[in-house]
Every structure is written in structure tokens, then in C-alpha cells.
C-alpha positions in Angstrom: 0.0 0.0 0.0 1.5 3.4 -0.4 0.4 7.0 -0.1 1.9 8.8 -2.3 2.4 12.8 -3.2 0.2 13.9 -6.3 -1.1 16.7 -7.8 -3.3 19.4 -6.7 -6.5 17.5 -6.6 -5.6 14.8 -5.3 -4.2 16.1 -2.0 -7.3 18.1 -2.1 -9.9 15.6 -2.4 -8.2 12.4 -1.3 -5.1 12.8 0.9 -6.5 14.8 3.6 -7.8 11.5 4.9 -4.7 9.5 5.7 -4.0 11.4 5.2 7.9 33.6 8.1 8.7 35.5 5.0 8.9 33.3 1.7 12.1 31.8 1.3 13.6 31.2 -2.3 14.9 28.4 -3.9 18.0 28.2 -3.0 17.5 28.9 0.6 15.3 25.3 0.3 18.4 24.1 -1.8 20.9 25.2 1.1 18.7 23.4 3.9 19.7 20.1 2.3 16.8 18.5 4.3 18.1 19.7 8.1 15.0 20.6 9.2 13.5 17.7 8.6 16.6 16.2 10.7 16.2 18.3 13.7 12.1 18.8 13.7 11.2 15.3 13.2 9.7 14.5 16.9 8.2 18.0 17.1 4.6 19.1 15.4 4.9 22.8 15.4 4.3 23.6 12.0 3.0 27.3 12.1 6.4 28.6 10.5 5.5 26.3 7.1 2.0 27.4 7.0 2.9 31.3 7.7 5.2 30.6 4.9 2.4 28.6 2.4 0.3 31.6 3.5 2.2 34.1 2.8 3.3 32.1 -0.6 -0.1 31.9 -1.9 -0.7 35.6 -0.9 2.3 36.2 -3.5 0.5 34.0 -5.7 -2.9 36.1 -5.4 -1.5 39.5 -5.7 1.1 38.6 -8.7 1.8 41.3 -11.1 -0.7 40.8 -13.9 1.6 42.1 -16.4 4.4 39.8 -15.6 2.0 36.9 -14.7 2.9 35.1 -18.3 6.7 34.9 -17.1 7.8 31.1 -16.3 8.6 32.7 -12.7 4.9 32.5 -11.7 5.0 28.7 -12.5 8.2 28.2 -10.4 6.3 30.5 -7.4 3.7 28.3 -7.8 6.1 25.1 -7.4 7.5 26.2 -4.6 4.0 27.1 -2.4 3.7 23.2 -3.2 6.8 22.1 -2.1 5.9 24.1 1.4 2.5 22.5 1.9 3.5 18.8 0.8 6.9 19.1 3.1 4.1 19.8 6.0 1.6 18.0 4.7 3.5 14.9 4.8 5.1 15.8 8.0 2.1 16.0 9.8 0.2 12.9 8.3 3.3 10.7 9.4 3.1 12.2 12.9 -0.4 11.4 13.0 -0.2 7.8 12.1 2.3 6.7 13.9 4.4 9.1 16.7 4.3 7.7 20.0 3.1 10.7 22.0 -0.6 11.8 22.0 0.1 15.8 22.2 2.4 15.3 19.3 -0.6 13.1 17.4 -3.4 15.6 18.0 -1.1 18.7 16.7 0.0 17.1 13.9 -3.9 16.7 13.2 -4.8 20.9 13.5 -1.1 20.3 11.1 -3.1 18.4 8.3 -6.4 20.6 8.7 -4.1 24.1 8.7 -2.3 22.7 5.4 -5.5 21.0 3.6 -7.3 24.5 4.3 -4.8 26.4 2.7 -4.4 23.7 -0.2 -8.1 24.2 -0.4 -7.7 28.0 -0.7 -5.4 27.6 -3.5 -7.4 25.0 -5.7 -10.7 27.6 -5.6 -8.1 30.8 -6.0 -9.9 32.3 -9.2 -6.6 35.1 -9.1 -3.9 31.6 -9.4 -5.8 30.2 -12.1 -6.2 33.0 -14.2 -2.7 33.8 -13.8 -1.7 30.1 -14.7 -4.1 30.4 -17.4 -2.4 33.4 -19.0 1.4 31.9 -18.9 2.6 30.8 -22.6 5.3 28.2 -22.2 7.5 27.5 -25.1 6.4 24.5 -27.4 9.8 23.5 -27.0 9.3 23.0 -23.1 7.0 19.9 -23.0 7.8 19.0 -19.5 6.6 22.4 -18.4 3.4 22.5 -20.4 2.5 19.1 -19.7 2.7 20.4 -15.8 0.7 23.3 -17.1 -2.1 21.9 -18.4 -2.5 18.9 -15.4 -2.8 22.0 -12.5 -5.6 23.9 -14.8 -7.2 20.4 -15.2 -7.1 19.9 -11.2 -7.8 23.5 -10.7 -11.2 23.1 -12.8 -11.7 19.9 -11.2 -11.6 21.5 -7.4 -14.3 24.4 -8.3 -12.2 26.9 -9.4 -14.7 27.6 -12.3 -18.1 27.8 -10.6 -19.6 30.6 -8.6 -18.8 32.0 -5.6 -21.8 30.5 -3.2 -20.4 26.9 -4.3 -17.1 27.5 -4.2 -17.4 28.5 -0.5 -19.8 25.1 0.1 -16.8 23.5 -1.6 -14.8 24.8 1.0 -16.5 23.9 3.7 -17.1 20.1 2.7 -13.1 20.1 2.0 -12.6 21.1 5.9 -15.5 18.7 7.1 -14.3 16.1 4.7 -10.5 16.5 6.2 -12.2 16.4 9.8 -14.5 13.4 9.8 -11.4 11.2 7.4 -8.7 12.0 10.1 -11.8 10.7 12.6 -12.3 7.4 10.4 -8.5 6.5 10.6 -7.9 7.8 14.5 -10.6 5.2 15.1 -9.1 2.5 13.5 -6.0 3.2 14.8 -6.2 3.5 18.3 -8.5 0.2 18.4 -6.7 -2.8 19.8 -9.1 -6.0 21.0 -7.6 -9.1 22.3 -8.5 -12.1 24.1 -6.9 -13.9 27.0 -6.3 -17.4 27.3 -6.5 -19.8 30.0 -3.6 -22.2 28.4 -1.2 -22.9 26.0 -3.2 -25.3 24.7 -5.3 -23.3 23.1 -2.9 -22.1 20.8 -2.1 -25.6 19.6 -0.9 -25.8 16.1 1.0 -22.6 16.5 5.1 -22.2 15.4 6.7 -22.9 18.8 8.8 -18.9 18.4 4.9 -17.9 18.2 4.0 -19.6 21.8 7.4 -18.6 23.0 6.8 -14.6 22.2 3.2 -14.9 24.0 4.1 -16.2 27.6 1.8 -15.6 30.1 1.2 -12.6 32.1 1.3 -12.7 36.3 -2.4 -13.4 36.5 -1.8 -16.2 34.3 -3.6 -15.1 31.0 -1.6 -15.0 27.1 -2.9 -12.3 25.8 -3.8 -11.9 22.2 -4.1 -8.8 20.2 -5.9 -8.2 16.8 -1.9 -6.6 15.5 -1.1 -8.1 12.8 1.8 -10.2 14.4 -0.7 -12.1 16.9 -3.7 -11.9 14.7 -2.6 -13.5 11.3 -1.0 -16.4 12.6 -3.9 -17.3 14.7 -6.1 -18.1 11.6 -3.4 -19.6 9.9 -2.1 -22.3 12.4 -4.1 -22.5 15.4 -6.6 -25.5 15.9 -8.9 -24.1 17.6 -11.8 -23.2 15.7 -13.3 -21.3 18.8 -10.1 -19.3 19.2 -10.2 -18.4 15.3 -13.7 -17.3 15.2 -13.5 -15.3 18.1 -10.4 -13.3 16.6 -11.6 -12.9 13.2 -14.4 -11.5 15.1 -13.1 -9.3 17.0 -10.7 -8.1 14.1 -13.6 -7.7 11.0 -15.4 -5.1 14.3 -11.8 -2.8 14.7 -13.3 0.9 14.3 -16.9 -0.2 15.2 -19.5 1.0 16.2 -17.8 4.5 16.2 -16.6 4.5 12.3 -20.5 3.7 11.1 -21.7 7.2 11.5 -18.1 8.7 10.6 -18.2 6.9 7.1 -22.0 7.8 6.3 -20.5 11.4 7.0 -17.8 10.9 4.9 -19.9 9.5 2.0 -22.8 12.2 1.9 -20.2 14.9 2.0 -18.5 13.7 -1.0 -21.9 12.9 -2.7 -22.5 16.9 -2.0 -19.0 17.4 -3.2 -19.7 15.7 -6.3 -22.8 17.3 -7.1 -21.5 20.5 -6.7 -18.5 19.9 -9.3 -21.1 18.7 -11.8 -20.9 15.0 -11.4 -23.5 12.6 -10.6 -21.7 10.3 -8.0 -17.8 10.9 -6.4 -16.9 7.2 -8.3 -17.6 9.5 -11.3 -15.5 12.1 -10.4 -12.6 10.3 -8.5 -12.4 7.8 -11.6 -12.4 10.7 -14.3 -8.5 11.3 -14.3 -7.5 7.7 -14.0 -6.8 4.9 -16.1 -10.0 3.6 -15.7 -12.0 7.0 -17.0 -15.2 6.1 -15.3 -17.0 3.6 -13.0 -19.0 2.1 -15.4 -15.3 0.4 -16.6 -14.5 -0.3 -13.5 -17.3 -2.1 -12.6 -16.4 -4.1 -15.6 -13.1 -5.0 -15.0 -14.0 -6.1 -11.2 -16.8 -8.4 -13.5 -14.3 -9.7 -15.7 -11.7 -10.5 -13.8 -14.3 -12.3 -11.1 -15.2 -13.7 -13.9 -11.9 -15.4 -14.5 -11.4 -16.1 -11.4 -14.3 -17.9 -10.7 -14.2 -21.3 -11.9 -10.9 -21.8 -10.0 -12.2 -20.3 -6.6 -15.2 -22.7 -7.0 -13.0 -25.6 -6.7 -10.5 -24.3 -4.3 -13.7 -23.7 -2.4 -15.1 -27.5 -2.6 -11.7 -29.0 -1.9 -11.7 -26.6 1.2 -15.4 -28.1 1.9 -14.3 -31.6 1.4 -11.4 -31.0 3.9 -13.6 -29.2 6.3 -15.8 -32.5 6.2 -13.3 -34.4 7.5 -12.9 -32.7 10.7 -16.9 -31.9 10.8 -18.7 -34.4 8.6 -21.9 -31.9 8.9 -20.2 -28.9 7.7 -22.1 -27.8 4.8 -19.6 -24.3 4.2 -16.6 -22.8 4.9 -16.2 -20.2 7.1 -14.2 -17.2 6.8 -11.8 -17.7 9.5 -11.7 -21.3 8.8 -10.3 -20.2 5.0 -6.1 -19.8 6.1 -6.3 -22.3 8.3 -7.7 -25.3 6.1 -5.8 -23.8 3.3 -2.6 -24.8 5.4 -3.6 -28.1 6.0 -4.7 -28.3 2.1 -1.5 -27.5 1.6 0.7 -30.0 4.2 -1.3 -32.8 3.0 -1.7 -32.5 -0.9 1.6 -30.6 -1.8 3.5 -31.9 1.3 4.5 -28.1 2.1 3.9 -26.8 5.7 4.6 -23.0 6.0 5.4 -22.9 9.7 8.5 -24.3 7.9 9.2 -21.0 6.7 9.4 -18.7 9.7 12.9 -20.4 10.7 14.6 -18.7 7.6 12.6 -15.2 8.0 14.0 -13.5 10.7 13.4 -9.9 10.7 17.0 -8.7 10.5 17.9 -11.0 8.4 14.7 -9.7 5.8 16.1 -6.7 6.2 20.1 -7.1 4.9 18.4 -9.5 2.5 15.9 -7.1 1.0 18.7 -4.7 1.0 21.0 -6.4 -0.5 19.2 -7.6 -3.5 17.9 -3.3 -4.5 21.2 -2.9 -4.4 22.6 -5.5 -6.6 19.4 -4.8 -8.7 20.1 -0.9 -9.3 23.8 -0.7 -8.4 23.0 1.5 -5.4 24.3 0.9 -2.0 22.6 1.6 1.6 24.0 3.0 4.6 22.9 4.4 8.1 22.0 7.6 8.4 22.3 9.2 12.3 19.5 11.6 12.7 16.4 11.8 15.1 13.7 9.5 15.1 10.5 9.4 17.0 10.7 6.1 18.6 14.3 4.3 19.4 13.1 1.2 17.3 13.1 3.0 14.2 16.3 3.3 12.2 17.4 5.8 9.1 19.2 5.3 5.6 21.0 6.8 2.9 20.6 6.0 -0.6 24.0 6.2 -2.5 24.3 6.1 -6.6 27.5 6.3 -7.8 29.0 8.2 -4.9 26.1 10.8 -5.1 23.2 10.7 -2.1 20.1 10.2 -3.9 17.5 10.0 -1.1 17.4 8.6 2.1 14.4 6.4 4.0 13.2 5.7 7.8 12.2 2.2 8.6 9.6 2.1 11.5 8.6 -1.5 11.2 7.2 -3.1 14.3 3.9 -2.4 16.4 3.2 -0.7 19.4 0.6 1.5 20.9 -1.5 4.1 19.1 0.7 3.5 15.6 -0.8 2.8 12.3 -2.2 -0.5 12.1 -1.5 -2.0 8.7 1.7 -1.5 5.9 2.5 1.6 4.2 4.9 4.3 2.0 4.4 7.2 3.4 6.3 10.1 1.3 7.5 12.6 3.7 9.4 14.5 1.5 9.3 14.9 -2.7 12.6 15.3 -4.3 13.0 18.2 -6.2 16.0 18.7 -8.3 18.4 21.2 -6.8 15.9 21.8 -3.8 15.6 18.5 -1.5 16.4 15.3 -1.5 13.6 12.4 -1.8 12.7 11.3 2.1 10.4 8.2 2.6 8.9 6.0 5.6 8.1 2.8 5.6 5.3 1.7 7.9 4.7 -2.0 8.6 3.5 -4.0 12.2 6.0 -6.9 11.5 7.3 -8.8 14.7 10.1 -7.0 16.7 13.6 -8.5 18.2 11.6 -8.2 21.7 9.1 -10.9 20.6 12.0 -13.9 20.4 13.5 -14.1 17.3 11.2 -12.4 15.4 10.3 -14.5 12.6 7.8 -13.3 9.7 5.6 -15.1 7.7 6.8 -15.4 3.8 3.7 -13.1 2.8 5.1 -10.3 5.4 8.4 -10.6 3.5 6.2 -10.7 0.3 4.7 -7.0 2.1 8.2 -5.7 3.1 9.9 -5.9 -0.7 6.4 -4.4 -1.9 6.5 -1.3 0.3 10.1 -1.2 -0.3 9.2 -1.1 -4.2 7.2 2.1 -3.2 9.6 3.3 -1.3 12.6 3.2 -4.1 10.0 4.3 -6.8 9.9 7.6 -4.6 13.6 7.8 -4.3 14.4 7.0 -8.3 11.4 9.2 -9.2 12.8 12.4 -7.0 14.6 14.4 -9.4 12.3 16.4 -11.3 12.1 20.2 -11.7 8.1 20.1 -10.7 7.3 19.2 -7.1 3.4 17.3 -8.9 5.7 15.2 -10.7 8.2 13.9 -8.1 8.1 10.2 -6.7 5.1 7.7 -7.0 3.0 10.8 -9.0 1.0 8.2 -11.4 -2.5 7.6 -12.0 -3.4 6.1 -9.0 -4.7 2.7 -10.6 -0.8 2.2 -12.2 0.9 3.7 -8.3 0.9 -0.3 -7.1 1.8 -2.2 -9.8 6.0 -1.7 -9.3 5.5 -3.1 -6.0 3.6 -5.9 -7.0 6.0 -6.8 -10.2 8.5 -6.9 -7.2 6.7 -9.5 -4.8 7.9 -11.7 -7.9 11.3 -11.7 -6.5 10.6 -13.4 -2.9 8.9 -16.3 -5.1 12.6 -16.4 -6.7 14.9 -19.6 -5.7 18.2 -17.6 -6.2 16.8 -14.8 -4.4 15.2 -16.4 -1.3 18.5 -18.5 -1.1 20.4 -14.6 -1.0 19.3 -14.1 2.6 16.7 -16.9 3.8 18.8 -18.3 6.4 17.9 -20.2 9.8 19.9 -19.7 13.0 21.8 -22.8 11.9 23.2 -20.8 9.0 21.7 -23.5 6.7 20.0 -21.4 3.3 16.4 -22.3 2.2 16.8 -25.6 0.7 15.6 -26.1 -2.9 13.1 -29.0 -2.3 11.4 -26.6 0.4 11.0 -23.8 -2.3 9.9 -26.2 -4.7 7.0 -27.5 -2.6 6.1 -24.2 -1.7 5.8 -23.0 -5.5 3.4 -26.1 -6.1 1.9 -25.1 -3.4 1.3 -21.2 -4.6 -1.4 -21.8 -6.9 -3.7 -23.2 -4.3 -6.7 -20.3 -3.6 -5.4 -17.6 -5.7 -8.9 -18.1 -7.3 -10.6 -17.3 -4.1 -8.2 -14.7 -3.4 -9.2 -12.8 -6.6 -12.3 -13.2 -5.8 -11.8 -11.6 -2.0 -10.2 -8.4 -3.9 -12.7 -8.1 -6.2 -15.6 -7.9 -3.3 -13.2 -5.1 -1.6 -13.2 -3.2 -5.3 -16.9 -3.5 -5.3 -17.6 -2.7 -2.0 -15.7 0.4 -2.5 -16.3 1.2 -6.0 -20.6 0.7 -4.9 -20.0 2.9 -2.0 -18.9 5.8 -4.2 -21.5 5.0 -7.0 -24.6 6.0 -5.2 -26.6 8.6 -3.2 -25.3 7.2 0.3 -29.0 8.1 1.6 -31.1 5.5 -0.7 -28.7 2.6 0.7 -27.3 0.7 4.3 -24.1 0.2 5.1 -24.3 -3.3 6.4 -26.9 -4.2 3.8 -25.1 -3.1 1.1 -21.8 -4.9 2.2 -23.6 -8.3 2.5 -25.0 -8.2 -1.1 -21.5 -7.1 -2.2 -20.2 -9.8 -0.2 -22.6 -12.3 -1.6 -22.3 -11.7 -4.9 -18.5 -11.2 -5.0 -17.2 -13.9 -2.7 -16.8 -17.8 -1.8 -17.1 -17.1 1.9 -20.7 -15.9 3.6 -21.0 -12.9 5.5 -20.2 -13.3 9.1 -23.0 -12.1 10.7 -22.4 -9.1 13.6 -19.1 -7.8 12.0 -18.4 -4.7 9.5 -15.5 -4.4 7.7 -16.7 -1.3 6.8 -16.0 0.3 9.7 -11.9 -0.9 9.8 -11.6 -1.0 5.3 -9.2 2.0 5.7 -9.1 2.3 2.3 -12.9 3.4 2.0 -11.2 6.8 2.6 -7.8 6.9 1.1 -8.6 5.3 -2.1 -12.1 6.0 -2.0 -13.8 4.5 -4.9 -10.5 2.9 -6.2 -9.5 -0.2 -4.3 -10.0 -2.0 -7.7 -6.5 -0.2 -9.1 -4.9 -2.8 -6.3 -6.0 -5.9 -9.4 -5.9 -2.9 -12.3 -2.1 -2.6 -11.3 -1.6 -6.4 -10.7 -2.0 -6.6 -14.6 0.3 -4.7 -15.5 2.6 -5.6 -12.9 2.1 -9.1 -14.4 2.7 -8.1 -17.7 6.1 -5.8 -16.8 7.4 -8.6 -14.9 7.0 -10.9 -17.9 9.9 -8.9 -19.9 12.4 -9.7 -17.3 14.8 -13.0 -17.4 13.4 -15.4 -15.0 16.6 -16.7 -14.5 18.2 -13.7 -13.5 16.2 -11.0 -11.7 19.1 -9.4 -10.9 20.2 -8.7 -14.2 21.4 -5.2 -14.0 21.0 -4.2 -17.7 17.0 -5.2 -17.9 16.7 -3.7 -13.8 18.3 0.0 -15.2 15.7 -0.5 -18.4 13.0 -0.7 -16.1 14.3 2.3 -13.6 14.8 4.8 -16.6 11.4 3.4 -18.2 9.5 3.5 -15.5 10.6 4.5 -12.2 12.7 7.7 -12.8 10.3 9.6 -14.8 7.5 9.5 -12.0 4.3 11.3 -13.3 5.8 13.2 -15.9 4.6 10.7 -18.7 0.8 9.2 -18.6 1.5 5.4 -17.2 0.5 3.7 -20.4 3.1 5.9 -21.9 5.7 4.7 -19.5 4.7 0.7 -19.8 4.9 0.7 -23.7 8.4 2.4 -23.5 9.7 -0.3 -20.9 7.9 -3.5 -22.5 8.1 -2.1 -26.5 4.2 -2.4 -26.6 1.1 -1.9 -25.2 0.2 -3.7 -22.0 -2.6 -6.6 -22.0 -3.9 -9.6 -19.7 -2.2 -12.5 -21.2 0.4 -12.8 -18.4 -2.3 -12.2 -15.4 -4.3 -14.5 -17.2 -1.9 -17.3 -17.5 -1.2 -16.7 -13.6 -4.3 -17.9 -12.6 -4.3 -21.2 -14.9 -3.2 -24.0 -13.0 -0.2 -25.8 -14.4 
């Protein structure tokens, strides 16, 4: 998952939800990123927003006669690179610093900044100034820039009349409100259960039991954190145990989030309506890819479509196996999917993925995932010392050819109050001869103080695909404009380098790189072996699971949010989309996080599968690290950000158009 920076819209509309006197460009240049250094841990941002102000004030009162010089554009660049620099700032301290002061002003951060971004997208005075500047034919970069902010600017209201563009404004404030509400509640919502005996989590990886001892009164104490959660439905053999779990984790955010999304989805219903659209899933889908919800609601069809006929028989072999434990059991149940998949899996490809955890310690994940960028790309990785805001992070420099090219903060393991799932979160754009590309990854992966901190091969699958994000934003992060810097793509193309790059932990030669046990014996090749026979086994149903999310969230979006219920609405959705029933008294709803950062879009996670599919296709699948194909791909499609359309970017890299064949031939069994 990332969240990345993009162009005036975007932050508008979408990433308020997560998500002094002026100074000139070469002041920015001669800060060389220092106060992001030394202001890390703090949330006082009133010097950036007295500067955005005072910025967008320049902006406002520019000389009409010199407003068709270039330096207006530049001006303009640089009131983004202010905003996004806080922006970012203060949605990273908001998800995941450790101290509740700091959280809450970082929140007044993103609702001081979104204002002001709000401000500028209705500024009739900035958009008739941007509409007057002539840019050289010669300079397509710059007009290309050019004509994508007069596109957002008409997209945000700057065009209607002044009753509706202050309405605007005030759904844009509510609308940043109510989304920071949705997340907060998400967030800070940790269930557990406590246990009477290790024998209730029989079938667990001994390390697992080992982390969980129990407290003084006696009890092991489960969360819903991802570390304690997933392996529960995976391994244990309690069927109680699992059901209570997935219970308690499909409920995170409820009751609270229920009113806080119906909120959410009438004001940008209103929003909508009063930028001339029928539904948001019209207007969010407009500018992508896609072009509109009727073709997305086609390609979640088609591909459940596909899917389907190898879901269904995943899903009877799951029944017959479910029969043999319950000979009444007439369906599967949803927290009875991972764990009979495993057994599935031990008994009819001999491969048990407990196996796994030995070779998949974190630190050794780490050097591993490290190590192959770096032999990819020919970059190297070092520390960097600077503040952090919590001692278990730790800070990187990016090196290309002796020259710093970015540098990244890896906060990776859960605690208290601290985003919940895995994400990029760009906290600062490179701009070339300004700043430097900065980017966090976000993950809840077990920590050294739980044992030896073993993952599951899917969270290493998770680490290397936020880590594609994350070197995306670092390759991407020399451009001149700030709305084209980093993972600036249509937001249905933003996943798929990620997901081309889960390829490479399914990769004998790579596993066998760093997927060592404490024994310092490598991954053996008849393990990997059974555990790519074992791969195919409920993709299907899989598919099928993403494509009720994408419907779920596309459906949301598609309607007036009055004429529909929430819970009724995600039960047909669930029924129509999925092999597994509804499980009566939860709502995913309420905890689907992406209901407000991608909106209407969570089908662009399979859109960008695809291609990713497709991309990965032109690589030698007996060398992934071949550097010559790797730099290809960087120059073709990670360097130039979003300063070519995506399809633009895939044809130059693959030497055609993009199309399903190698998806497609994923999902066949072999």
C-alpha cells in the first residue's frame, strides 16, 4: 500500500484523509533536508503554514503584467513544495508518533495545510494567472505540468460561482475532519482475548507460543496486531479461538466508524454534485486509467469472472477438507479459510509454511531485502544518524555512484496508538536542486523483543512491496516540478512496481540470498519447490476476495449514500463477489481504511496487478538481478514519475502496449 504525493486535486480531495517571509529556492536548496533532521519528533508547523500563506498571498497578488513569465509557474512550485513538506510531515506524525500531544497537533497540522491547499485550488486570481502563462512549445515537461494543474484547478471548483465555491470549501474542511476521525478510530483500536492455556494455541510455530508467555495473573494475551492476529487463523486449531479473533478483528473501528463513514460519503456525494458529477466514483475515476465507473465495474466483473471457476473448486476441496474434521459442515467459514488452506496445503503438496518462519527472521529480511535493491540498481545503503521518533526506528542513505540520492526511515514493528497495517508514506518529494527524496516505511512486522522475530513469507512478500514504493519515490525524486516527483502516477498504475517486485521473494536464487535459519543452513531447494506447487492453491478465491473489496468500494462511491445501508449493502457485495458468507455481527466497513484513502478505487490494487504481471513478464526469469533489464525498467518506469501518462511509461519499458495474457496465464493451474 503506499500513499503517495500527487497533484493538486488529489491532495485536495483524497489525501486529507490518511492522510515567516517566503524563502527562495535556494535557501530550500541550502537546507539540504536539516530541518527535517532536527524537527522530526516535534509538530509545530505554524512557521511552514505562515510561509504557504504568505506564498499563496504572493500567488494572489502577482503582477498581472508579468504573470505570463515562467517565474509564476516556479512561485507556484515552490507554495507546493511548502505544503507537501508539512503535509506529509504531519500525516506521518499522526499515524504513527508515539506521543498523544504530538498526534493531536499534527492533526490541526493536516487541517491548517489542507485549508490552505483548499484556498489555492478555488483561488480564481492563481488560475487566471496560470491560465495566461505561454510556455514555449519547446518546453513539453513544463506545459505538460501546465495543463495537469488547470485540469485539477477546474476539477476543485475553481470555475463555478462564488456560493459553491465557499460550500466547496467547507465540505473540503469537514471532509479533512471526519477522514482523520475514520483512521484515529481505526488506529487506536486494539481488542484481544486472554487465554486460560497454551493449549489453546495448539498448532502454532513454537517462536509464536514462545513470544506470548503468560502474564502474572496467568492469562496470554492476544491482540488483533497483525503479528498475533494473522497467525492465529493460519495455524491455530482451535476453531473457537479463530472465530473469536476474526471477530473481533472484521469489528476494529466499530460502532464509532459507522456514523463517521455515512458522514464521509454524503459529504462527498454533495462534493460531487457541486463539481457537476452525478456520483464521487464519477469524479474520482475521471482522471485515471479507468476514465469512469462504469469500466471499472467491468473489469472487477471480468476479472471475477476469470477467477471464478478456480475459486469454486479451491472452495469445494476446502469443503471436502472441512468434512473431514466436521462431517456436517455444509460451508466454509471465513476464519476457517487460512487455516484449512494450510492443511490443504501440508497434506496435498507436502508443504507446511510454519516451515518457513525459521529462515525469515526480521533482520535477516532486512540485509536480505537490501541487498538484492542494491545488486538490482547498483545502489548501495547506509545508516543515516538523525532523530527518530521512537528508538526502534532506524534511518538510511541511498548512494548512486558516490552521489546521495534519497534517504528512507524504517519504523517497522507495532506498538501503541501507531498505524495499524503497511504503508509508503512520502514525507518529503525530491525536487531537483531543492531536496532530496525522504520516505517512511510503515509496517507492524514482529520485533527483536518478541524472540527471534520470525515473519511469515507473505510479510516478507509486504516488506519488498512497500520497499518497491519506497525506491519508486527515491528514483522518481529528481524532477524540476514538485506534482511530478516520486510515485506521481494515476493512482490505478501507483501499485503495480510493487507488485512486479513481490515476484522476487517467489525467486529460488533470491530467497536463497538471505533466507537463512539460526543454523546458518540457506532455504533448501526442495522446500522452495513444494512451496511453489503449493502457490497456486486459492489464488482463485483470493481474486475473488479483492474483487468484493473493489466492489464494495467502488458501490460505495457509485450511489446517493441516503437510498442505501451500510451493512446491507456490504452483504449483497459480499454475496455476490465472494466464496465465503457474511459473518453475521461484524463490519469491515468500519476498519476497510481504504474506504477513505482510495475511495472508490480499491479495484486499481488488481488494475495494477495486470500490469505488474505483464512488466514482470519482460524480465529474465533466470536472472532478476540482471542489472542491464533492472536499469531498463528504472529509466522506463521508475525515474520519470508522473511526468509521462502510465500507459506511456509501460509501452516504453515493454516495446508495446500492456494486455492480460500474463495475469491470465497466472491464474491457470499448471
Amino acid at each position: 500500500m503506499n500513499y503517495p504525493k500527487n497533484t493538486l486535486v488529489f491532495l485536495l480531495i483524497i489525501l486529507i484523509f490518511s492522510l515567516t517571509s517566503c524563502q527562495s529556492s535556494q535557501a530550500l536548496k541550502n537546507s539540504e533536508n536539516k530541518s527535517l533532521q532536527y524537527e522530526i519528533n516535534k509538530a509545530d508547523c505554524e512557521p511552514a503554514l505562515k510561509q504557504a500563506r504568505n506564498l499563496l498571498s504572493q500567488l494572489e497578488n502577482y503582477d498581472s503584467t508579468a504573470s505570463e513569465s515562467a517565474d509564476f509557474l516556479q512561485l507556484f512550485n515552490q507554495l507546493e513544495i511548502v505544503i507537501d513538506n508539512g503535509y506529509s510531515k504531519a500525516q506521518l506524525q499522526s499515524s504513527v508518533h508515539p506521543d498523544l500531544k504530538t498526534r493531536k497537533q499534527a492533526d490541526v497540522c493536516i487541517q491548517g495545510f489542507s485549508s490552505i491547499y483548499t484556498n489555492l485550488g478555488l483561488s480564481r486570481p492563481v488560475y487566471d494567472s496560470l491560465n495566461k502563462i505561454d510556455i514555449p512549445i519547446s518546453n513539453k515537461l513544463s506545459q505538460r505540468y501546465l495543463r495537469k494543474l488547470l485540469k485539477d484547478f477546474r476539477r476543485s471548483g475553481v470555475d463555478k460561482d462564488q456560493k459553491t465555491r465557499d460550500r466547496i470549501k467547507e465540505l473540503n474542511l469537514e471532509l479533512t475532519r471526519v477522514g482523520q476521525l475514520f483512521s484515529k478510530n481505526i488506529r487506536e483500536d486494539v481488542r484481544s482475548v486472554k487465554l486460560d492455556s497454551v493449549q489453546q494455541l495448539k498448532g502454532l510455530p513454537d517462536d509464536y507460543i514462545k513470544s506470548h508467555p503468560p502474564d502474572d495473573s496467568g492469562k496470554i494475551i492476544i491482540t488483533t496486531n497483525y503479528p498475533d492476529f494473522f497467525p492465529i487463523v493460519r495455524y491455530a486449531e482451535s476453531d473457537g479461538l479463530r472465530k473469536e479473533m476474526y471477530i473481533l478483528f472484521r469489528n476494529l473501528g466499530y460502532p464509532a466508524n459507522e456514523t463517521v463513514l455515512k458522514d464521509i460519503l454524503k459529504l462527498r456525494y454533495e462534493l460531487a454534485n457541486l463539481l457537476g458529477y452525478s456520483d464521487f466514483a464519477t469524479f474520482i475515476t475521471e482522471d485515471k486509467m479507468i476514465r469512469s465507473p462504469e469500466k471499472a465495474q467491468a473489469f472487477i466483473d471480468d476479472i471475477s469472472s476469470l477467477a471464478g471457476p478456480i475459486a469454486d473448486e479451491d472452495y469445494l476441496i476446502l469443503l471436502n477438507r472441512l468434512k473431514k474434521i466436521n462431517p456436517d459442515a455444509s460451508s466454509v467459514k471465513a476464519w476457517q479459510k487460512g487455516y484449512l488452506s494450510e492443511l490443504v496445503k501440508r497434506e496435498s503438496y507436502d508443504f507446511d509454511s510454519r516451515q518457513l518462519r525459521q529462515y525469515f527472521s526480521y533482520s535477516q529480511v532486512e540485509s536480505g531485502i537490501f541487498d538484492v535493491l542494491e545488486k538490482m540498481f547498483g545502489i548501495q545503503i547506509f545508516p543515516w544518524e538523525t532523530d527518530t521518533w521512537h528508538e526502534s526506528i532506524r534511518a538510511f542513505k541511498v548512494m548512486d555512484n558516490g552521489a546521495e540520492i534519497g534517504r528512507f526511515y524504517l519504523d517497522m514493528h507495532p506498538r501503541d496508538n501507531k498505524y495499524k497495517h503497511a504503508a509508503h508514506f512520502p514525507l518529503m518529494s525530491g525536487v531537483d536542486g531543492v531536496q532530496l527524496p525522504v520516505s517512511v516505511l510503515v509496517c507492524n512486522f514482529p520485533g527483536e523483543d518478541q524472540g527471534n522475530a520470525y515473519m511469515e513469507h507473505g510479510q516478507v512478500e509486504t516488506f519488498l512491496h512497500e520497499f518497491g514504493h519506497l525506491i519508486h519515490h527515491v528514483f522518481a525524486g529528481k524532477q524540476q516540478w514538485i506534482g511530478f516527483s516520486g510515485v506521481a502516477t494515476e493512482r490505478d498504475f501507483v501499485e503495480a512496481p510493487s507488485q512486479m517486485l513481490e515476484e522476487w521473494v517467489w525467486n529460488a536464487d533470491i530467497l536463497k540470498r538471505f533466507a537463512v535459519n539460526d543454523k546458518g543452513e540457506a532455504i533448501s531447494d526442495e522446500l522452495i519447490s513444494k512451496m511453489l506447487a503449493a502457490k497456486q492453491f486459492g489464488e482463485g478465491l483470493n481474486v475473488k476476495s479483492q474483487m468484493y473489496y473493489a466492489a464494495l468500494s467502488l458501490n460505495y462511491y457509485r450511489q446517493n449514500p441516503d437510498n442505501f445501508d451500510l451493512t446491507k449493502e456490504m452483504i449483497r457485495l459480499n454475496n455476490k463477489y465472494s466464496n465465503f458468507e457474511h459473518i453475521e455481527n461484524t463490519h469491515f466497513y468500519a476498519n476497510f481504511g481504504h474506504l477513505v484513502g482510495y475511495s472508490a478505487m480499491y479495484y486499481t490494487y488488481m488494475w495494477s496487478l495486470v500490469i505488474a504481471a505483464d512488466m514482470f513478464s519482460d524480465f529474465d526469469q533466470n536472472n532478476l538481478l540482471d542489472t542491464t533489464v533492472a536499469d531498463h525498467y528504472r529509466q522506463s518506469i521508475l525515474a520519470p514519475g508522473g511526468s509521462e501518462d502510465a500507459d506511456v511509461l509501460v509501452t516504453s519499458f515493454l516495446g508495446r502496449p500492456y494486455n492480460f495474457k500474463a495475469f491470465e496465464n497466472k491464474l491457470k493451474r499448471n
